[in-house]
C-alpha positions as CSV (number, residue, x, y, z in Angstrom):
1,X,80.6,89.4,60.3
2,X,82.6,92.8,60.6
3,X,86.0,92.8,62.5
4,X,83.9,94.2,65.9
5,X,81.8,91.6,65.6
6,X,84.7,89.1,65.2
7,X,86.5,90.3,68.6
8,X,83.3,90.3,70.7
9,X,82.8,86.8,69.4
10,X,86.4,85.7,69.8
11,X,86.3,87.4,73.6
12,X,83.0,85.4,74.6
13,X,84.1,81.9,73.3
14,X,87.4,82.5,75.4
15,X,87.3,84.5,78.2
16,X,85.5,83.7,81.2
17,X,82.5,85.5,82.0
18,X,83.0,87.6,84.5
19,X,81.8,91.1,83.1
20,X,78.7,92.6,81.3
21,X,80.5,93.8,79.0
22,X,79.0,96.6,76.4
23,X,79.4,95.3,72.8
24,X,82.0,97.8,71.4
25,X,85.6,97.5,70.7
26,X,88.0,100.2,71.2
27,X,90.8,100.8,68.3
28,X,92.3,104.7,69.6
29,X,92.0,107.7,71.6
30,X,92.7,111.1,71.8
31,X,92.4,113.3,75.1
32,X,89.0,112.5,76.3
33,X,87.6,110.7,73.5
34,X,87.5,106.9,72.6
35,X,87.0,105.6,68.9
36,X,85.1,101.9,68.1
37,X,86.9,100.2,65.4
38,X,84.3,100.8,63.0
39,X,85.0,105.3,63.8
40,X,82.3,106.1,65.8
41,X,83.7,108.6,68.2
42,X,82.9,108.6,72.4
43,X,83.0,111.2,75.3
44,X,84.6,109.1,77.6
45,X,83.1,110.1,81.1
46,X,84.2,106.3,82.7
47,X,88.3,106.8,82.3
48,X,88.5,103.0,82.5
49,X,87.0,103.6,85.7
50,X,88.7,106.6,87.0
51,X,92.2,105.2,85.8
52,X,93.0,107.1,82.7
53,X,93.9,110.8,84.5
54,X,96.1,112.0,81.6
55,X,93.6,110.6,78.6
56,X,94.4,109.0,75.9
57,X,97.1,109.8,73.3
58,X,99.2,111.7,76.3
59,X,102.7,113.1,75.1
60,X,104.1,112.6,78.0
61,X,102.8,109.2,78.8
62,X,104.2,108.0,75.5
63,X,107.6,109.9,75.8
64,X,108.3,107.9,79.1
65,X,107.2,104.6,77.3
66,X,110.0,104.9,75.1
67,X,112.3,106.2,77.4
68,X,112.0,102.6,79.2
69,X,111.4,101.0,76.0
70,X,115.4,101.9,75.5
71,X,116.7,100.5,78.5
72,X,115.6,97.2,77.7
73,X,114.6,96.7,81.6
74,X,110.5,96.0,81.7
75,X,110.8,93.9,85.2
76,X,114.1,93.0,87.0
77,X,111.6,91.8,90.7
78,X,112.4,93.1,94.3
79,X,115.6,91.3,94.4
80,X,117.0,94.5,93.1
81,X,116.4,98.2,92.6
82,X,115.6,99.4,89.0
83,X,116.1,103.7,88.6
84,X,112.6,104.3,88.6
85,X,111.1,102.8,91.7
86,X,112.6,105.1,94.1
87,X,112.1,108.3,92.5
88,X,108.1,107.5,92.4
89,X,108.5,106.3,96.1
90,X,109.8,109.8,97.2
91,X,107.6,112.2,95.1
92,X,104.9,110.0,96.7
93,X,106.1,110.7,100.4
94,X,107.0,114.1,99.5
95,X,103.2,114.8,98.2
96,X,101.5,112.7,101.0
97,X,103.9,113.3,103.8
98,X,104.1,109.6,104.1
99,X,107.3,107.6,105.3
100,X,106.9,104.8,103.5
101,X,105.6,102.9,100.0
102,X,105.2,99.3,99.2
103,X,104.1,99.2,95.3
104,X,101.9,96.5,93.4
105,X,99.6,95.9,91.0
106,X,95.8,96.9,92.4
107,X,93.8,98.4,94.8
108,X,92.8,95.2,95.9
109,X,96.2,94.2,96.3
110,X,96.9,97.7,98.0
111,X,94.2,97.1,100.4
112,X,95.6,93.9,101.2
113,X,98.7,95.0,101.9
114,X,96.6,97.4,104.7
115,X,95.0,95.0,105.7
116,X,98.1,92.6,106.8
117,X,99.7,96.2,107.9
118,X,96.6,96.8,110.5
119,X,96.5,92.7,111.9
120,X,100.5,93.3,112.3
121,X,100.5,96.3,114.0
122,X,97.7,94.9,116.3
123,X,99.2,91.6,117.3
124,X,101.8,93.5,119.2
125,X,98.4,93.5,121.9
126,X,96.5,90.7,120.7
127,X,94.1,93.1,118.3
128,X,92.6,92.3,115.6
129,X,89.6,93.4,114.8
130,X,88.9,95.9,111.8
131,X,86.0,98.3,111.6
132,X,84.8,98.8,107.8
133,X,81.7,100.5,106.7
134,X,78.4,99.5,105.0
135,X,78.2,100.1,101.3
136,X,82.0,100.4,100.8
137,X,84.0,98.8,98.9
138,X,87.9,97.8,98.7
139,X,88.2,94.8,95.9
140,X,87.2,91.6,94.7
141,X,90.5,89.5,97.0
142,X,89.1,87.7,100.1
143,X,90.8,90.4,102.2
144,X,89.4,93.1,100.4
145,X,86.0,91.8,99.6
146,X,85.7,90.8,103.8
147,X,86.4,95.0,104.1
148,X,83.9,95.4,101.3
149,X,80.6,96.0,103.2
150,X,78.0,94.8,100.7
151,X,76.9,91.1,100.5
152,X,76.4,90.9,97.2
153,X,79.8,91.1,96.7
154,X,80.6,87.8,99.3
155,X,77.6,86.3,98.1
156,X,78.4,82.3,97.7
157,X,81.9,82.9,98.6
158,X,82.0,82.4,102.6
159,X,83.2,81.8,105.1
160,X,85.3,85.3,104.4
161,X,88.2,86.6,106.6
162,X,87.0,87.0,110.0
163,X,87.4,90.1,112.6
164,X,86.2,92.4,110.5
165,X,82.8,94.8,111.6
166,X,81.0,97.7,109.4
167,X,79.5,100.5,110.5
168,X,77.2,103.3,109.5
169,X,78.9,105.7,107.2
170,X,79.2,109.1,108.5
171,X,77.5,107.8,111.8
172,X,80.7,108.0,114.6
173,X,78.6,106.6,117.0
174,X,77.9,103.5,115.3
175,X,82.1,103.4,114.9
176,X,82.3,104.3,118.8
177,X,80.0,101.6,119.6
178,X,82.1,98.9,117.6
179,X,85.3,100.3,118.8
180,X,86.1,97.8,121.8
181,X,89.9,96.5,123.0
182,X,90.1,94.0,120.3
183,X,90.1,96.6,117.2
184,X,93.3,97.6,115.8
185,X,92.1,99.7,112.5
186,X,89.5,101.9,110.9
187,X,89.1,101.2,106.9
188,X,87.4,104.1,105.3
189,X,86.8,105.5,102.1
190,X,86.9,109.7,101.7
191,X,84.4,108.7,99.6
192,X,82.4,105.7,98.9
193,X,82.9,105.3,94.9
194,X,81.3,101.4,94.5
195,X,78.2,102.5,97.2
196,X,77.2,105.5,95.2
197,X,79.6,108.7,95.3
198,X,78.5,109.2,98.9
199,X,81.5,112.1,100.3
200,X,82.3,111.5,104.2
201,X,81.5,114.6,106.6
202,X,84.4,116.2,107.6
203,X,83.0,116.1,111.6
204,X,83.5,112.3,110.8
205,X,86.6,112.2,109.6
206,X,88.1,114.3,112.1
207,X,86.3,112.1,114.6
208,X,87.4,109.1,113.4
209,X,91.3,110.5,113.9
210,X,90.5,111.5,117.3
211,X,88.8,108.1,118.4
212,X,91.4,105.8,116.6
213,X,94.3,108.4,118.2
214,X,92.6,108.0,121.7
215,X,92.6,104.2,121.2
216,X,96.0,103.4,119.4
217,X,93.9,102.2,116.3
218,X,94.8,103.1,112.6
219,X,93.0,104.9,110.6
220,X,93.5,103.5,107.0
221,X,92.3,105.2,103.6
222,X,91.3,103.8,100.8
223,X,91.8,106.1,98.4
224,X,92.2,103.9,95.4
225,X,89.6,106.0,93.7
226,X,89.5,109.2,95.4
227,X,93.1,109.8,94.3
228,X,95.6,111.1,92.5
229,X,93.3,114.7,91.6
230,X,89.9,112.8,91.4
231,X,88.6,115.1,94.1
232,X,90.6,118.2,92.8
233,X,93.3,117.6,95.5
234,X,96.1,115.2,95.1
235,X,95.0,113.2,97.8
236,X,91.2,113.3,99.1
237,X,92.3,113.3,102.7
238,X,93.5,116.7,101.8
239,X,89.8,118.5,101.9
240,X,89.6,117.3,105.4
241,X,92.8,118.8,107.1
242,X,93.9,115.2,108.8
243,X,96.2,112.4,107.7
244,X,95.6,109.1,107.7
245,X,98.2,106.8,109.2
246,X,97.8,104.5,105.9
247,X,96.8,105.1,102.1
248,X,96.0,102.9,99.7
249,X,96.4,104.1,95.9
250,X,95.9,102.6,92.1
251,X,94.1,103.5,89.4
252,X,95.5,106.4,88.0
253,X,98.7,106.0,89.8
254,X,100.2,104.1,86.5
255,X,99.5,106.2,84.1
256,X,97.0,103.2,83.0
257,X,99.4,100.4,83.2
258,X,98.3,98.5,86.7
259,X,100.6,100.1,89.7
260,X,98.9,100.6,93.1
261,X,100.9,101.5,96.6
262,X,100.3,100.9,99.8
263,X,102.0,104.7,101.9
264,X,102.7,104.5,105.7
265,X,102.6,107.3,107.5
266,X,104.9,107.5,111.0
267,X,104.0,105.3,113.6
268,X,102.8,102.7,110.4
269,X,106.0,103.4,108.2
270,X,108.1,100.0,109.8
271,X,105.4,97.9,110.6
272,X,106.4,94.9,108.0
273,X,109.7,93.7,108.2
274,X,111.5,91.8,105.0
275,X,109.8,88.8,104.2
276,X,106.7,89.7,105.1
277,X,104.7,90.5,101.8
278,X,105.7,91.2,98.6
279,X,104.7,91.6,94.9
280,X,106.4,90.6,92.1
281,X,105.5,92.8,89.6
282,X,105.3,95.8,92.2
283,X,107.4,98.7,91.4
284,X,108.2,97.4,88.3
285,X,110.0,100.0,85.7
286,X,107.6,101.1,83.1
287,X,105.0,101.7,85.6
288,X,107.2,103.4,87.7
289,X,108.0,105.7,85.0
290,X,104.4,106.2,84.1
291,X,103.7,106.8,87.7
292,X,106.1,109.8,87.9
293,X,104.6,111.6,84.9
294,X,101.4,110.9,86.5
295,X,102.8,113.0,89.2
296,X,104.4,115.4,88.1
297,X,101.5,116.6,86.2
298,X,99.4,116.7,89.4
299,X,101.8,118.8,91.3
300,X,101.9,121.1,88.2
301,X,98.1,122.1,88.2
302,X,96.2,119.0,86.9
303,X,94.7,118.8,89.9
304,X,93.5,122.1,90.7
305,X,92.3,122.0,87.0
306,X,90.1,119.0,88.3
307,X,88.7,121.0,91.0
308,X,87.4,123.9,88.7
309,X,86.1,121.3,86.1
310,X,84.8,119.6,88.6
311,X,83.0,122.6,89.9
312,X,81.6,122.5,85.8
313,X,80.4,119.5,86.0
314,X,78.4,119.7,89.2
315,X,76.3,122.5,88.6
316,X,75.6,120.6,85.1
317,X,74.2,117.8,87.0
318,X,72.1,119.6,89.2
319,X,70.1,121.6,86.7
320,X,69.8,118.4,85.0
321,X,68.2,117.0,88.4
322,X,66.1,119.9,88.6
323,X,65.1,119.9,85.3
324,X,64.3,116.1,85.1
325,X,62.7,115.8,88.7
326,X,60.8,112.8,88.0
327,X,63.8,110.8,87.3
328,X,66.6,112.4,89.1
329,X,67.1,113.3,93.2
330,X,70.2,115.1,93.0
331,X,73.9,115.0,92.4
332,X,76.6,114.7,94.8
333,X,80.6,113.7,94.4
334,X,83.8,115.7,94.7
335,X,85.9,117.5,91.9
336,X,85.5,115.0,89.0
337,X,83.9,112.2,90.9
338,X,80.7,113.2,90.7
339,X,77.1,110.9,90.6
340,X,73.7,112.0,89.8
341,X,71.2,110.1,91.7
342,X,67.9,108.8,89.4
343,X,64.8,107.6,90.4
344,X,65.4,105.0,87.4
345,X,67.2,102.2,86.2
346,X,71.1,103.9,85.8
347,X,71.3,101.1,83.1
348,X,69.0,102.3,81.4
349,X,70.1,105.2,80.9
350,X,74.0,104.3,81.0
351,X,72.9,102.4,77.4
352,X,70.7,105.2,76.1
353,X,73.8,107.3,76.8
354,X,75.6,104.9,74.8
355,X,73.9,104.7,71.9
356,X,74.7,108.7,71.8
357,X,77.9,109.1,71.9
358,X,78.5,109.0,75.9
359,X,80.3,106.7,78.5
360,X,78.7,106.7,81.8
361,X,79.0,104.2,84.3
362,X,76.4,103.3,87.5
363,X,77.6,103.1,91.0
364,X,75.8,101.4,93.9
365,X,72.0,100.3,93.1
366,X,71.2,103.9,91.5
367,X,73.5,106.3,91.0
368,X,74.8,107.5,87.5
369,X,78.9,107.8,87.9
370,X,80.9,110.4,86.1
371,X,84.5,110.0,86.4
372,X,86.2,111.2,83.2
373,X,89.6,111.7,82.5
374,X,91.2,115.3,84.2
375,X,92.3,116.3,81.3
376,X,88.7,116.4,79.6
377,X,87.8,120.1,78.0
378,X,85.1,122.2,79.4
379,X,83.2,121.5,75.6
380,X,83.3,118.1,76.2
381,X,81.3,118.4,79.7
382,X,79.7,120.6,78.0
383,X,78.7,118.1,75.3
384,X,78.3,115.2,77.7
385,X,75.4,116.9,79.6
386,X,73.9,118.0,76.6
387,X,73.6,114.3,76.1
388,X,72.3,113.2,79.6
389,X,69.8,116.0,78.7
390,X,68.3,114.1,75.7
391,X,68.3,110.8,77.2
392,X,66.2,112.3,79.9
393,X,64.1,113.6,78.0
């Protein structure tokens, strides 16, 4: 048995079995490529899914490690500040134009933290309600997975959280028509990632700030995927020219070390008082510091970099759906979120991309996801579609 072979065992006799997991084991990486332990080398179009903005083997990242590693100081909990906390608090209001952050560990955890932020704020008028969507999805917590609007998700875990409704995606009627005295938030996604890359319309975004304006409701964002220069903007609510009153954020946020953050915007910003909710590990040094590298690099380009890549990447996909019409509808995402839409199996061809060289992932029931790292080179889209190409063939 070869040393991959003996970690894939050693995982499955130990771990419990909660993931399909592909039979590879990582050893390095460098930019946007991942290497097995026995050298084979990957385009890495998944980003441990959409977490890993900066790549692997990041200067930066590394240079900040250290720079904690010095202190000593990993964790020191909410009893106290630690140097790093704040600073990553403020460049976060000062990018959002939020008031306020509460840091933790997920976007599940984030969403929570949204979720007990809505059912507060409402209680002041006996609301409680919450409006979700069909198809979304918001984490794997009881919370979370009550927002998430697809049963195979809650499946064998009822009874879930109650008060909580879905509607129709990009249908503001079907939000109208749930939106009675009792409801005290909107949860929405800029753009479903888990239902299958699916962007909102901006005429429903900017209705669903009107009507939740109009009815002293809060519009929350989930924008644990959507984030941090996915899209090509910072924040996704950016391409629609409104704010939410709340944001949730993860995933790249830590630089790949789990960080997430709840932001409150005015009228949300002093909704929980101490004592209210916490996280132990939230804010915690080193993925403080990994959060304000994360950042900075943002603010300095990375994102608009995402946008033109992004731009690459689309127009790859849809010549591929053209070319391939008898396994592919069309492609559809923002910046470098993007999804191809087939007409087969996406594991299928997730494996077959596999076994070349490629790391896709699926979204919803058939949607191919591509959500590499930002920093990945115009080659190595290049290369990636190339491969696509071939499987489809």
């Amino acid at each position: 048995m070869g040393k991959m072979e003996e970690i894939i065992a050693l995982g499955k006799d130990n771990i419990m079995n909660t993931y399909a997991q592909t039979p590879v084991v990582f050893d390095h990486g460098k930019g946007a490529h991942l290497y097995s332990v026995d050298g084979k080398c990957y385009i890495d179009c998944v980003a441990g899914i959409a977490v890993n903005a900066l790549g692997y083997g990041n200067e930066k990242i590394e240079k900040a490690v250290n720079e904690v590693l010095k202190d000593g100081i990993f964790h020191v909990s909410n009893l106290y500040y630690n140097k790093w906390a704040p600073k990553a608090a403020a460049k976060l209001n000062s990018l959002a134009g939020s008031k306020k952050v509460f840091f933790c560990n997920s976007g599940a955890e984030a969403n929570e933290a949204a979720l007990k932020i809505a059912r507060k704020y409402g209680s002041r008028t006996g609301r409680s309600r919450i409006i979700s969507f069909s198809h979304s999805f918001h984490g794997r917590t009881y919370g979370a997975m009550t927002l998430t609007g697809q049963e195979k998700y809650q499946k064998g875990f009822f009874p879930v959280v109650p008060d909580i409704s879905y509607a129709v995606y990009n249908d503001l009627d079907s939000v109208k028509a749930l939106a009675g005295d009792d409801v005290c938030a909107v949860f929405v996604e800029p753009v479903q990632g888990e239902g299958g890359i699916v962007p909102a319309e901006k005429d429903f975004l900017a209705g669903l700030r009107k009507l939740c304006d109009e009815k002293d409701m809060l519009l929350i964002f989930d924008c644990v995927q959507t984030g941090l220069g996915r899209t090509g903007k910072i924040f996704a609510f950016q391409h629609y020219d409104i704010k939410p009153d709340v944001m949730s954020l993860a995933k790249a946020l830590g630089g790949g070390l789990p960080f997430a953050a709840c932001l409150a915007f005015d009228k949300a910003a002093d909704v929980l008082c101490p004592g209210e909710h916490a996280s132990t590990f939230g804010g915690n040094a080193l993925s403080s510091a990994l959060c304000l590298v994360v950042l900075e690099e943002l603010e300095n380009g990375l994102a608009d970099e995402a946008a033109k890549k992004g731009m690459l990447l689309k127009k790859g996909l849809e010549e591929i759906a053209a070319k391939h019409p008898d396994k592919c509808l069309t492609a559809r995402g923002l910046g470098l979120m993007e999804g191809l839409v087939l007409k087969v199996p996406p594991k299928e061809v997730v494996s077959a991309c596999f076994e070349k060289g490629l790391l896709v992932c699926s979204a919803g029931y058939d949607v191919l996801r591509f959500v590499p790292p930002l920093v990945i080179s115009n080659e190595d889209i290049s290369k990636a579609l190339e491969i696509l190409d071939e499987v489809l063939s």
